[in-house]
C-alpha positions in Angstrom: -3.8 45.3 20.8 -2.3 42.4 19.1 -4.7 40.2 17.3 -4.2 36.4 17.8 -3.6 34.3 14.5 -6.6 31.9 14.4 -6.2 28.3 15.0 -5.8 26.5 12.2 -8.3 23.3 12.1 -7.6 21.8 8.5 -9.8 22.1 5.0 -13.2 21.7 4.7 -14.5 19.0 2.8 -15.9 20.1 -0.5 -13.7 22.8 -0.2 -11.4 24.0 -3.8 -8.4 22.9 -1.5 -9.5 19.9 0.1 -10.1 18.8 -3.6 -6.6 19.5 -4.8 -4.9 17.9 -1.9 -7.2 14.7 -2.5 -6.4 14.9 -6.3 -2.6 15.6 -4.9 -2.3 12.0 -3.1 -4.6 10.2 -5.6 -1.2 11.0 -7.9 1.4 10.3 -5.6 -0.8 7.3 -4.8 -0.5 6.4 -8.9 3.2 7.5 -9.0 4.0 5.1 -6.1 2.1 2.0 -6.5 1.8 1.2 -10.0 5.4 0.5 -10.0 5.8 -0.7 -6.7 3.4 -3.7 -8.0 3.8 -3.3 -11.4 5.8 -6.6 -11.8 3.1 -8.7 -9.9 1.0 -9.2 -13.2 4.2 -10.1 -15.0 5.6 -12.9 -12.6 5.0 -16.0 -14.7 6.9 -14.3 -17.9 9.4 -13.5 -15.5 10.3 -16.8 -14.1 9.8 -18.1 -17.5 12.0 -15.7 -19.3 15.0 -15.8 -16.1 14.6 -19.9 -15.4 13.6 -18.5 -12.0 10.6 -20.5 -9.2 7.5 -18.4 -8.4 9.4 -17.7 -5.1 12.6 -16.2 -6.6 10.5 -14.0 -9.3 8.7 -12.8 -6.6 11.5 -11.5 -5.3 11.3 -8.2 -7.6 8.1 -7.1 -6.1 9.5 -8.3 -1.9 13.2 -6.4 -3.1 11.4 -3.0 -3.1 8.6 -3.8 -0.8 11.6 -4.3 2.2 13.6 -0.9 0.9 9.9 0.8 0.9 9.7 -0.7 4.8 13.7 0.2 5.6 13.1 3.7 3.8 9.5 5.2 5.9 11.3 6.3 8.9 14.4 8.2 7.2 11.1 9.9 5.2 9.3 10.7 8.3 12.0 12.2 9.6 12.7 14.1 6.6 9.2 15.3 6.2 9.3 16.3 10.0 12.4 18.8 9.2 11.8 20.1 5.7 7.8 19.7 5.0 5.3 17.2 4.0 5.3 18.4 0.1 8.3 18.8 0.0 9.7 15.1 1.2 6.9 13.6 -1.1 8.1 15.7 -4.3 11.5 14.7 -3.5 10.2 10.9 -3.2 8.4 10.3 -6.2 11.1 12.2 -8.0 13.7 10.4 -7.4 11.5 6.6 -7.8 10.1 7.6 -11.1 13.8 8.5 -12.2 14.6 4.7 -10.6 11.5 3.0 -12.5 12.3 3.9 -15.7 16.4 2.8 -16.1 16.2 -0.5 -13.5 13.9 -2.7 -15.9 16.7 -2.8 -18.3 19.0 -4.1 -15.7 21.0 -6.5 -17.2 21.3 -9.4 -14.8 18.7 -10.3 -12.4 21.2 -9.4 -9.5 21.1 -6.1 -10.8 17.4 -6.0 -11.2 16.7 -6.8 -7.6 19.3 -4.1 -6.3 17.1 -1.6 -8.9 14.1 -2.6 -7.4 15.3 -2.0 -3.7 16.8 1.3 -4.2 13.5 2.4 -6.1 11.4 0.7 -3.3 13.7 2.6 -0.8 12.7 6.0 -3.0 9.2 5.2 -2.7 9.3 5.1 0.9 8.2 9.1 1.0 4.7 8.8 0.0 3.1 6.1 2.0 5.3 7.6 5.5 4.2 10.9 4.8 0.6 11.0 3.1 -1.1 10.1 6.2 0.3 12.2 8.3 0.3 15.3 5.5 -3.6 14.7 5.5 -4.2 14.4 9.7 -2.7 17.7 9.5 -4.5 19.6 6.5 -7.8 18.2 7.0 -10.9 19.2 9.4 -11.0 16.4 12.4 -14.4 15.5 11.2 -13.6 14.5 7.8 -10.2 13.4 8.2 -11.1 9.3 8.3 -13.2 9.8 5.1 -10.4 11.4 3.6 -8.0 9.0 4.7 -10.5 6.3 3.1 -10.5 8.5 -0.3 -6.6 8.6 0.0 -6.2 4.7 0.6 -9.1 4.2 -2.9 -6.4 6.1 -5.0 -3.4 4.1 -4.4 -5.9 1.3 -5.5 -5.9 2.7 -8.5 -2.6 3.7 -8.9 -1.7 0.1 -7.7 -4.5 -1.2 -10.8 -3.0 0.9 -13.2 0.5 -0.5 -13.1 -0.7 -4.0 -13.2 -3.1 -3.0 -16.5 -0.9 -1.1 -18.2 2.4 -3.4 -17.6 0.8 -6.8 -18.6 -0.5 -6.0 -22.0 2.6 -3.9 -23.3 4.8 -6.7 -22.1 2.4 -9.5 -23.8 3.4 -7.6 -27.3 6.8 -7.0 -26.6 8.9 -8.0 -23.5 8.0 -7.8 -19.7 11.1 -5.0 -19.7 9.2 -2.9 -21.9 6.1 -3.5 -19.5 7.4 -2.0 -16.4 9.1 0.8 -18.5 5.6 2.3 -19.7 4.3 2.1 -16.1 7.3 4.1 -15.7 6.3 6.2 -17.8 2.3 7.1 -16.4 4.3 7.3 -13.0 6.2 10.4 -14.7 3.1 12.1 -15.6 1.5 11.1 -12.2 4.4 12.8 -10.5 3.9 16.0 -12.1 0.5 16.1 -11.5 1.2 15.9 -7.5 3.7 18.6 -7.8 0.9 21.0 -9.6 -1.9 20.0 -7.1 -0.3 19.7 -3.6 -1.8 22.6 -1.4 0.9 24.0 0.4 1.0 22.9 4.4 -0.7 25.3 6.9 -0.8 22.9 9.7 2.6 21.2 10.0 5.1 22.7 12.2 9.0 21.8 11.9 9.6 19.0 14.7 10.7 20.5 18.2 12.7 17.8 19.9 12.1 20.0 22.8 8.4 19.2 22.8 8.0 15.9 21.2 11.7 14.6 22.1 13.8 13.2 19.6 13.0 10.8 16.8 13.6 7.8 19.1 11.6 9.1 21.9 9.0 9.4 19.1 9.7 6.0 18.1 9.5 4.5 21.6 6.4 6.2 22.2 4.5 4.8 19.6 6.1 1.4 20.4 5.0 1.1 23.8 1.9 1.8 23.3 -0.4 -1.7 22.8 -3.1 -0.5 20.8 -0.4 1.0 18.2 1.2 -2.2 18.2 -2.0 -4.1 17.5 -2.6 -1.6 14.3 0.9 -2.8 12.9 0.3 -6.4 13.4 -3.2 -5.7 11.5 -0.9 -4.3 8.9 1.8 -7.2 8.5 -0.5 -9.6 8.3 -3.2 -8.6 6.2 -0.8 -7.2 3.7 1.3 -9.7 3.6 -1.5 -12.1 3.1 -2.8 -9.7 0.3 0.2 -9.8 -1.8 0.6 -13.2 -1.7 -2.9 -14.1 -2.9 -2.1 -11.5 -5.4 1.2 -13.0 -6.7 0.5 -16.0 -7.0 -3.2 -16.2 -8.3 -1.9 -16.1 -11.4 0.5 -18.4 -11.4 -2.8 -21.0 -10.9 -4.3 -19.2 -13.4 -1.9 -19.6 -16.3 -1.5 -23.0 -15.5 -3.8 -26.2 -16.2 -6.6 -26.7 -16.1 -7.3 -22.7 -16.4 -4.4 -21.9 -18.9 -5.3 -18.2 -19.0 -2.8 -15.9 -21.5 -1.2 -13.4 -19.3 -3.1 -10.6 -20.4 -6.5 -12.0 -19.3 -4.8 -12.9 -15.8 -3.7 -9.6 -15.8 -7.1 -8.9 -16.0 -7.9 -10.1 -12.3 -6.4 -7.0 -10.9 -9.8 -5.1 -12.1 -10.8 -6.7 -8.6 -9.3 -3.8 -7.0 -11.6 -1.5 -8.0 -13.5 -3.5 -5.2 -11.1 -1.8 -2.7 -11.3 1.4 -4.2 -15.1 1.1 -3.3 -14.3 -0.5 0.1 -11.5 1.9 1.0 -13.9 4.8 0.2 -16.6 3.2 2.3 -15.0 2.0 5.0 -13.8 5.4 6.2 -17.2 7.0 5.7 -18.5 4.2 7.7 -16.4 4.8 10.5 -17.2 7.9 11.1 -20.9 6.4 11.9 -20.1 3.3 13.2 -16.5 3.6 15.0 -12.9 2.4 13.8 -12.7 -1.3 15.5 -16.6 -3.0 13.9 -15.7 -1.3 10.7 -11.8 -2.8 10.8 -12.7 -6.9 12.2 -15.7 -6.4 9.3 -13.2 -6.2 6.8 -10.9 -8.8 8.3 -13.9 -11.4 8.5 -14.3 -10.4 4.6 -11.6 -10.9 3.6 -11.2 -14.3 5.6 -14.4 -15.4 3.5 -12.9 -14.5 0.3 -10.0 -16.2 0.7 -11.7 -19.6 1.4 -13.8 -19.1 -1.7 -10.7 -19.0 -3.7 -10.0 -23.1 -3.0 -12.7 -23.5 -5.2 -12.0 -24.9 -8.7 -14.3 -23.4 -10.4 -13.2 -20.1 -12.1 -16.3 -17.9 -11.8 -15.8 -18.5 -8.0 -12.3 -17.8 -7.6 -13.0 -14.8 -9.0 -15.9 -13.7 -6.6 -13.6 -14.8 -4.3 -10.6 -12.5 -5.1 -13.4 -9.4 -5.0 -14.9 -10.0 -1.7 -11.0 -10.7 -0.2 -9.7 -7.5 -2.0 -12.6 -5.6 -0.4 -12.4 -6.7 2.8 -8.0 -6.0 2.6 -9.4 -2.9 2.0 -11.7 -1.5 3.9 -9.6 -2.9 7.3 -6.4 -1.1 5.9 -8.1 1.6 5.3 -9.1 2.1 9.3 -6.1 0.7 10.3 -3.5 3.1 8.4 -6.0 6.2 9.2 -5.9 4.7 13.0 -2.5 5.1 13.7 -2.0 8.5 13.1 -5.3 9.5 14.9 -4.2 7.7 18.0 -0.7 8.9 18.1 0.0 11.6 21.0 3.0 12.5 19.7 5.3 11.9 16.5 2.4 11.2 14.3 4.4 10.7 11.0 6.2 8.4 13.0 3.4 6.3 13.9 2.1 6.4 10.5 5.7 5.1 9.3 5.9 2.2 11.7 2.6 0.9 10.0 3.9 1.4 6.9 7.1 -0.4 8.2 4.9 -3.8 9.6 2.7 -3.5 6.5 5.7 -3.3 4.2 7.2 -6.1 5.7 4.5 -8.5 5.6 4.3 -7.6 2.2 8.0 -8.9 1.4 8.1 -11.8 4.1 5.4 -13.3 3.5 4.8 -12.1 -0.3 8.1 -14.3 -0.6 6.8 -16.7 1.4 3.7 -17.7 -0.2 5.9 -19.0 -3.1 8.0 -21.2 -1.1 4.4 -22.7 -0.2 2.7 -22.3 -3.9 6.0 -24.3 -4.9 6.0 -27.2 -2.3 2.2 -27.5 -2.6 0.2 -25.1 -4.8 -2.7 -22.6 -4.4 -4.2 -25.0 -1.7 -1.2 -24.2 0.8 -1.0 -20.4 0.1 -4.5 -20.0 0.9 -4.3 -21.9 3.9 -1.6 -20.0 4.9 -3.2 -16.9 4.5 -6.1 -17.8 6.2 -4.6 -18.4 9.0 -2.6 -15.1 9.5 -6.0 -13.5 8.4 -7.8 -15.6 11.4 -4.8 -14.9 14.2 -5.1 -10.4 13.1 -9.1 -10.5 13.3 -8.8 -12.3 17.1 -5.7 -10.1 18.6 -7.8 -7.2 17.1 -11.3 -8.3 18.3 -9.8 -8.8 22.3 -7.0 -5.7 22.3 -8.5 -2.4 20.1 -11.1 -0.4 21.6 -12.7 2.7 19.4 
């Protein structure tokens, strides 16, 4: 009598491996965004140092922000052949290899092809991780973990920004993003050791999913999908444009902060480590779509607070934003992949594609408005992206 293999249904939680595959992303989480946004505390020594705008120096975190959006479907695709682990080793490899020769590019033309080819690297983790998780955790559990997974690249994305701005006040911003290399090295290795092995991927069968743009398509045609990436292009892209270009008001009159206690301000994402953390926890209780237009009406409120000229505010402004950013990404990233019937690294990687490019559009775009008219016109603009995601969201996603 043959004996049937049982079904697999994913780790635990609390389990030795559910830790280690946590522990596992929180590193590729480090490895990935601490240089993806590493240059965002260093913009104003930047534009100083290359005679550049806020706009064009903003340009070296957009540059790898669009190869990291171009570069999430060729990793899905990847993963789909060769294996989850195996497509995210190969990732961060090959970006922390990137991050620590392209900051002593010598021109800035040079720089920003760096920084696209290592954003284009760093495409594996962020296409991947979500999908890797769906598929190795217990159904139950698998939007708290995605919550816990989403807190780490907080960190990670923290750490680059901490790390870079003081090293670079001391010696040069080069030197900066070259010791952020550096922890991404380390960060890399520890994914490698940690990284369970895959027991519920299976290598894609075109024959019963289709090919990768029937995949594609099917995602695409779907409204509620399509509703998670706008959520994703415009709440990131309003995010990193607050975020690069904060500081820029900072440093300037009447604040005149030194870089390294602007570069302090990124401690506010330990407010979306907390709320990334929370917000998947909380929607196992509550449901995805009150836990997701929550964090969009926080983050709406935080914005506002941030027109204030009083410094104590802006800051509690930036905190309740960064938290609310959170916590909706959080459900929306975590979303996709549940809701996908089929090609579920592919849904996962058109998110990441939307999210990715609002990050460069309108990350780029905030500085043509800081530019023409300050902090009061990127905020506005913001706010209203902010507004337009929280109403298509609130009248087209249903838990």
């Amino acid at each position: 009598m043959t004996v049937e293999a049982p079904v697999w249904t994913g780790h635990v939680r609390g389990s030795a491996d559910y830790r280690r595959l946590l522990g596992a992303l929180f590193c590729a989480g480090v490895a990935t965004f601490a240089q993806l946004y590493s240059p965002q505390a260093l913009l104003p020594l930047i534009a100083r140092d290359l005679n550049t705008g806020a706009a064009a120096s903003a340009l070296l975190v957009s540059t790898s922000t669009i190869g990291l959006a171009l570069g999430v479907i060729g990793w899905s695709t990847l993963a789909d052949r060769i294996g989850r682990v195996r497509a995210m080793s190969y990732s961060v490899c090959v970006a922390t290899g990137l991050g620590l020769l392209v900051p002593f590019a010598p021109t800035f033309q040079l720089l920003l092809s760096g920084r696209f080819l290592e954003g284009l690297a760093l495409g594996g983790v962020p296409a991947i991780a979500v999908a890797y998780l769906t598929e190795e955790i217990e159904e139950g559990h698998a939007a708290r973990a995605a919550g816990t997974y989403v807190a780490g690249t907080t960190i990670g994305g923290l750490l680059g920004r901490l790390v870079a701005a003081p090293v670079a006040e001391f010696t040069d911003w080069r030197w900066g993003m070259f010791a952020v290399g550096l922890l991404c090295s380390a960060a890399t290795l520890g994914f490698m050791r940690l990284a369970p092995e895959p027991r519920g991927f299976v290598p894609a069968d075109d024959a019963a999913e289709g090919s990768l743009w029937q995949r594609l398509s099917a995602n695409l045609r779907n409204p509620a999908q399509l509703v998670l990436y706008l959520q994703g292009f415009l709440l990131m892209g309003g995010f990193v444009a607050m975020y690069n270009f904060l500081g820029f008001r900072l440093s300037a009159a009447p604040f005149g902060l030194p870089q390294t206690v602007v570069s302090l301000v990124f401690v506010a994402y330990l407010a979306g480590t907390w709320a990334s953390a929370w917000a998947g926890a909380a929607a196992s209780r509550y449901g995805r779509r009150p836990v997701l237009l929550g964090g969009v009406a926080v983050m709406i409120v935080g914005v506002a607070i941030t027109l204030s000229d009083n410094l104590i505010a802006i800051l509690a402004g930036l905190l309740i934003a960064t938290a609310g950013f959170f916590a909706a990404h959080a459900i929306a990233s975590g979303w996709t992949g549940r809701m996908a019937v089929v090609g579920k690294a592919q849904a996962s990687s058109l998110y990441n594609l939307a999210y990715y490019a609002g990050s460069s559009v309108i990350g780029w775009f905030g500085g043509m408005a800081f530019d023409a008219a300050g902090w009061p016109a990127v905020a506005t603009t913001i706010l209203i992206l902010e507004v337009i995601a929280g109403l298509v969201a609130a009248t087209m996603l249903r838990d």
